[in-house]
One Martini backbone bead per residue (centre of mass of N, CA, C, O) as a GRO file, in nm:
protein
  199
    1UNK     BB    1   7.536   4.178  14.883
    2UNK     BB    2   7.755   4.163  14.647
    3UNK     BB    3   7.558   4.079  14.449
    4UNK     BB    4   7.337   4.279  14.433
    5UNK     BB    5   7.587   4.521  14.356
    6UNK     BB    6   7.664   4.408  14.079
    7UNK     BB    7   7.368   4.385  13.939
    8UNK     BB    8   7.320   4.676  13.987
    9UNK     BB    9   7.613   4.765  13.809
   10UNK     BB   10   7.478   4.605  13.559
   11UNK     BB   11   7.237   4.781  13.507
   12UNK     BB   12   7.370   5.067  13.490
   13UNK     BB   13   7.522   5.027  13.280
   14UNK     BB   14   7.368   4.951  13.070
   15UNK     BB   15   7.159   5.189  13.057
   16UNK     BB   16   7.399   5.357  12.997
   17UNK     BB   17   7.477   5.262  12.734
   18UNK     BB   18   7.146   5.299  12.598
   19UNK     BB   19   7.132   5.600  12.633
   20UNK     BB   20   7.438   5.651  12.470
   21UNK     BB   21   7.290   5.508  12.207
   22UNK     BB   22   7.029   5.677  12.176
   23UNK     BB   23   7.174   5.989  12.185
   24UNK     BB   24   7.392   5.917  11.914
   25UNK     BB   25   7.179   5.812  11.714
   26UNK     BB   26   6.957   6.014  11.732
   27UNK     BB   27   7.115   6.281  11.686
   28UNK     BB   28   7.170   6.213  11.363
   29UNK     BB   29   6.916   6.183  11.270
   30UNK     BB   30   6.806   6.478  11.337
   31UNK     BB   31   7.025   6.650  11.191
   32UNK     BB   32   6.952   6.511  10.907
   33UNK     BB   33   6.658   6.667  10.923
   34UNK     BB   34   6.686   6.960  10.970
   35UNK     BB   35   6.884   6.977  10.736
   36UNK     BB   36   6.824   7.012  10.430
   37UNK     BB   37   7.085   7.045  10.155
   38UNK     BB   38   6.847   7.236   9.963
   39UNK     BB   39   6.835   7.458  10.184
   40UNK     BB   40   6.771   7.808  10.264
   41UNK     BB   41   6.949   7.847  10.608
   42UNK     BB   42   7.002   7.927  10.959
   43UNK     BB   43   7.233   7.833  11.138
   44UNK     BB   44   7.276   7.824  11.426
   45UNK     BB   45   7.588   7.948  11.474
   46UNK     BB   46   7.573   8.169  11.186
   47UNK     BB   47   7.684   8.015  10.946
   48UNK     BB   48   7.807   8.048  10.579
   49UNK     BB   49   7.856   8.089  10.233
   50UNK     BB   50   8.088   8.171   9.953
   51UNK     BB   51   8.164   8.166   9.629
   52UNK     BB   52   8.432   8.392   9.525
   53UNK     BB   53   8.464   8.331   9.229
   54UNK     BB   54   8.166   8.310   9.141
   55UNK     BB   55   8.111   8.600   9.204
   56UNK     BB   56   8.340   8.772   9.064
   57UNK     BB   57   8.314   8.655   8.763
   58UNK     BB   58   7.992   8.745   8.755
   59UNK     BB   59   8.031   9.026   8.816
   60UNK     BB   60   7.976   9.327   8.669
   61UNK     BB   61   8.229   9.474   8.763
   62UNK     BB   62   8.438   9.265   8.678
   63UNK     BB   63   8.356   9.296   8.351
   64UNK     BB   64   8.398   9.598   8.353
   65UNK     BB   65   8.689   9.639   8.443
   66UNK     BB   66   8.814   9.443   8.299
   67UNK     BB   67   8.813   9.561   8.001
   68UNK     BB   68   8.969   9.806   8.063
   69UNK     BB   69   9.214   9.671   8.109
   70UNK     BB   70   9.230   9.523   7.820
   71UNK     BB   71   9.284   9.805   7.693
   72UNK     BB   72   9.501   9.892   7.835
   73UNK     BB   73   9.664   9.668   7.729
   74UNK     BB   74   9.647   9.685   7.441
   75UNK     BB   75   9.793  10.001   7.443
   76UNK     BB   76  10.059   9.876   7.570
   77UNK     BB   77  10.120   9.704   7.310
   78UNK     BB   78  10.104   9.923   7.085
   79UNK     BB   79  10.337  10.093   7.179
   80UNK     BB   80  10.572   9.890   7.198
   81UNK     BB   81  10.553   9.813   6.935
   82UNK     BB   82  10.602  10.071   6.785
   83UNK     BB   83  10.910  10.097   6.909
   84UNK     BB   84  11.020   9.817   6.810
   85UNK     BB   85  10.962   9.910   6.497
   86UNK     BB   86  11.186  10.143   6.534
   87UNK     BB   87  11.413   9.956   6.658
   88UNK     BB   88  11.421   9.782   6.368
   89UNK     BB   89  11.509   9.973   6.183
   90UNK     BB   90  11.730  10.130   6.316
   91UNK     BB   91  11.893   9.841   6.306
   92UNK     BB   92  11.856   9.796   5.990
   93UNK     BB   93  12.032  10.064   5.918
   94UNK     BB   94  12.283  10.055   6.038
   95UNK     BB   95  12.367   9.795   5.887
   96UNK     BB   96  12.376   9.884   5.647
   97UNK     BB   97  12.568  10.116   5.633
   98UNK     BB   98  12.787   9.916   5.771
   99UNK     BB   99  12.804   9.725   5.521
  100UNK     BB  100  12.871   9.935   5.306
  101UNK     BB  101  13.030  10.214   5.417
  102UNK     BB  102  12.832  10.490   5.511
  103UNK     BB  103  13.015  10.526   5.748
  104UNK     BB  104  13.181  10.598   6.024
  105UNK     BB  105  13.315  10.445   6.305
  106UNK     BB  106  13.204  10.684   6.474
  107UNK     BB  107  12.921  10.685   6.380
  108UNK     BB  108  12.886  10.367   6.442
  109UNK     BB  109  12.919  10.410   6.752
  110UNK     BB  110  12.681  10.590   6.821
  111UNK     BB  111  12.444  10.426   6.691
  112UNK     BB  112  12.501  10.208   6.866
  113UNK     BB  113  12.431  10.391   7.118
  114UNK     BB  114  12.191  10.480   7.043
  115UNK     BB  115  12.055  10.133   7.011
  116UNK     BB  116  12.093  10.041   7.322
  117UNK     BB  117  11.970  10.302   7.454
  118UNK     BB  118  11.645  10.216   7.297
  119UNK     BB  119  11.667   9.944   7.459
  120UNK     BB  120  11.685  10.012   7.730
  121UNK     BB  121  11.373  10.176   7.701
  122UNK     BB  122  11.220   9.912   7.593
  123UNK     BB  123  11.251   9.774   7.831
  124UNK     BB  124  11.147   9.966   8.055
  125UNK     BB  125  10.844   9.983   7.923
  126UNK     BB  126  10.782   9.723   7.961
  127UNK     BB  127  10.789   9.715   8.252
  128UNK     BB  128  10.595   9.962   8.314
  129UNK     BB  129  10.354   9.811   8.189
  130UNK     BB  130  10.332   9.566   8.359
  131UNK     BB  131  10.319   9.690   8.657
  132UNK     BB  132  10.107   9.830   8.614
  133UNK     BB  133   9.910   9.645   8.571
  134UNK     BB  134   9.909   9.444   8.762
  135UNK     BB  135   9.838   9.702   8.983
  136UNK     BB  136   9.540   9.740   8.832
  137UNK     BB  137   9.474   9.431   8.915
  138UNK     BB  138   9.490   9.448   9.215
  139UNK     BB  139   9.295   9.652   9.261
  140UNK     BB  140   9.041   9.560   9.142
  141UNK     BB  141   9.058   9.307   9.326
  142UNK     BB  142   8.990   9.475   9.602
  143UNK     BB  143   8.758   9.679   9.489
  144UNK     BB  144   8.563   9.407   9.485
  145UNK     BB  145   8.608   9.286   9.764
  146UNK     BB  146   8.526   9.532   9.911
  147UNK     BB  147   8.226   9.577   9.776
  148UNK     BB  148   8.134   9.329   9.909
  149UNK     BB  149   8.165   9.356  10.158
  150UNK     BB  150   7.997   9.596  10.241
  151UNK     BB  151   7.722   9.465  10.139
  152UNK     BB  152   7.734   9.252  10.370
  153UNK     BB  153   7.748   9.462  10.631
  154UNK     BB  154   7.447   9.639  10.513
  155UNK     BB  155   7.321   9.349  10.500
  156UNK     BB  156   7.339   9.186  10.792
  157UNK     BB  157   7.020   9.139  10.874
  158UNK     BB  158   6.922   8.975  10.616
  159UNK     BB  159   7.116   8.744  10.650
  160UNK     BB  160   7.170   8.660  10.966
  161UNK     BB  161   7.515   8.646  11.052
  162UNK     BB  162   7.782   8.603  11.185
  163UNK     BB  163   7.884   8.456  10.932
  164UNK     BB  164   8.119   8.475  10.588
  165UNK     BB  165   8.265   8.279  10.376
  166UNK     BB  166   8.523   8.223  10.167
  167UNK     BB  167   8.488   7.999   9.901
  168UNK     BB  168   8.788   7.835   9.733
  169UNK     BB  169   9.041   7.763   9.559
  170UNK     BB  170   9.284   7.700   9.833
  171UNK     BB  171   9.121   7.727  10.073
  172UNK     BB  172   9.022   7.677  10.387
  173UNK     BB  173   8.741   7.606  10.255
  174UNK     BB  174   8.653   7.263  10.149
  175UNK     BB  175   8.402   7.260  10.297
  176UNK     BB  176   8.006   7.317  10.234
  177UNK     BB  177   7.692   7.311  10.295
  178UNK     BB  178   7.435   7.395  10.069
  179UNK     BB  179   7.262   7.506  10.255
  180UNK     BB  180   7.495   7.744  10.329
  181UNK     BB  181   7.491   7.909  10.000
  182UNK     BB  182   7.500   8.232   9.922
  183UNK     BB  183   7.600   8.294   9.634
  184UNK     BB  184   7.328   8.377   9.439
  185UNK     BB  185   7.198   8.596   9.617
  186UNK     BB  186   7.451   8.783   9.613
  187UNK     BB  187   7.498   8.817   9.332
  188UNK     BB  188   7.225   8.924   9.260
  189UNK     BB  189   7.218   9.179   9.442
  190UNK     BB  190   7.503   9.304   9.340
  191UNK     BB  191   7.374   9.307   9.027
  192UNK     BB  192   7.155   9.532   9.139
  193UNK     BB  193   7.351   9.735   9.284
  194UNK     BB  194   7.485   9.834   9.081
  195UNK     BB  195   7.324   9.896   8.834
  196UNK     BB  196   7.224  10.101   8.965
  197UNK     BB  197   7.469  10.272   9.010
  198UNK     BB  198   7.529  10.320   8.704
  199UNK     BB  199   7.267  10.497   8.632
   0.00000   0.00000   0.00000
């Protein structure tokens, strides 16, 4: 009796054993052939992603705005320099005058103060000609940002996913396959509905 039991427990052993390596070695099978890299469908789970670097990139709002703001910089860049070189002419209007000693002491330090006091408003105006840039740096990247998530939101009936993750460089999303990246699909919609929208 004892023997029939260990033989029983041995083959049934075994049965789960081919059974349980049957079914992780086909499983990895069937899913590697159900997905193939190359094609663009819905995952089971419903999630997708997008390269956000290259939507953003090549978006043509994004290459709009920057222009814009490239502008905004250029002139930002030329009133300075005007400023600056009122600042050096002033600068060496007082060195001679007070080389040669066409003016008097009490003249030399009032000039001297109000070069000091025009240095300290030309260094106030480069600050806040940065800080502008920066946050109109700042809005435009929200604003595109903002009109991407819209338009995937708007549209998430034909895209038909749970989620759509945003990956880049030093993102969360590490790796993503290829079969599910809507990037190029994402891009092309947005750069036809902005065109729409710019006429």
């Amino acid at each position: 009796m004892k023997k029939l039991s260990v033989v029983l427990f041995a083959v049934l052993f075994l049965a789960v054993a081919i059974l349980f390596v049957l079914q992780f070695a086909g499983g990895s099978k069937s899913k590697k052939s159900a997905v193939p890299e190359t094609s663009f469908q819905t995952t089971a789970n419903g999630i997708a992603y997008v390269n956000i670097d290259t939507i953003v990139f090549k978006f043509d709002m994004f290459q709009d705005r920057r222009a814009e703001l490239l502008e905004k910089q250029k002139k930002a860049e030329a009133e300075l320099n005007s400023k600056g070189t009122q600042y050096e002419k002033g600068v060496k209007d007082y060195q001679d005058k007070v080389n040669k000693g066409l003016v008097t002491r009490a003249t030399a330090a009032e000039m001297e103060q109000a070069l000091l006091q025009q240095q300290q408003e030309l260094v106030n105006l480069r600050d806040k000609l940065q800080t502008d840039l920066m946050e109109e740096d700042q809005v435009m990247n929200r604003q595109i940002l903002e009109y991407i998530t819209t338009f995937l939101e708007k549209n998430k009936e034909e895209y038909n996913y749970q989620y759509i993750l945003g990956k880049s460089f030093g993102s969360v999303v590490l790796y993503g396959n290829a079969a599910y990246d809507i990037t190029q699909k994402v891009l092309d919609e947005l750069n036809a509905q902005y065109k729409a929208e710019k006429k």
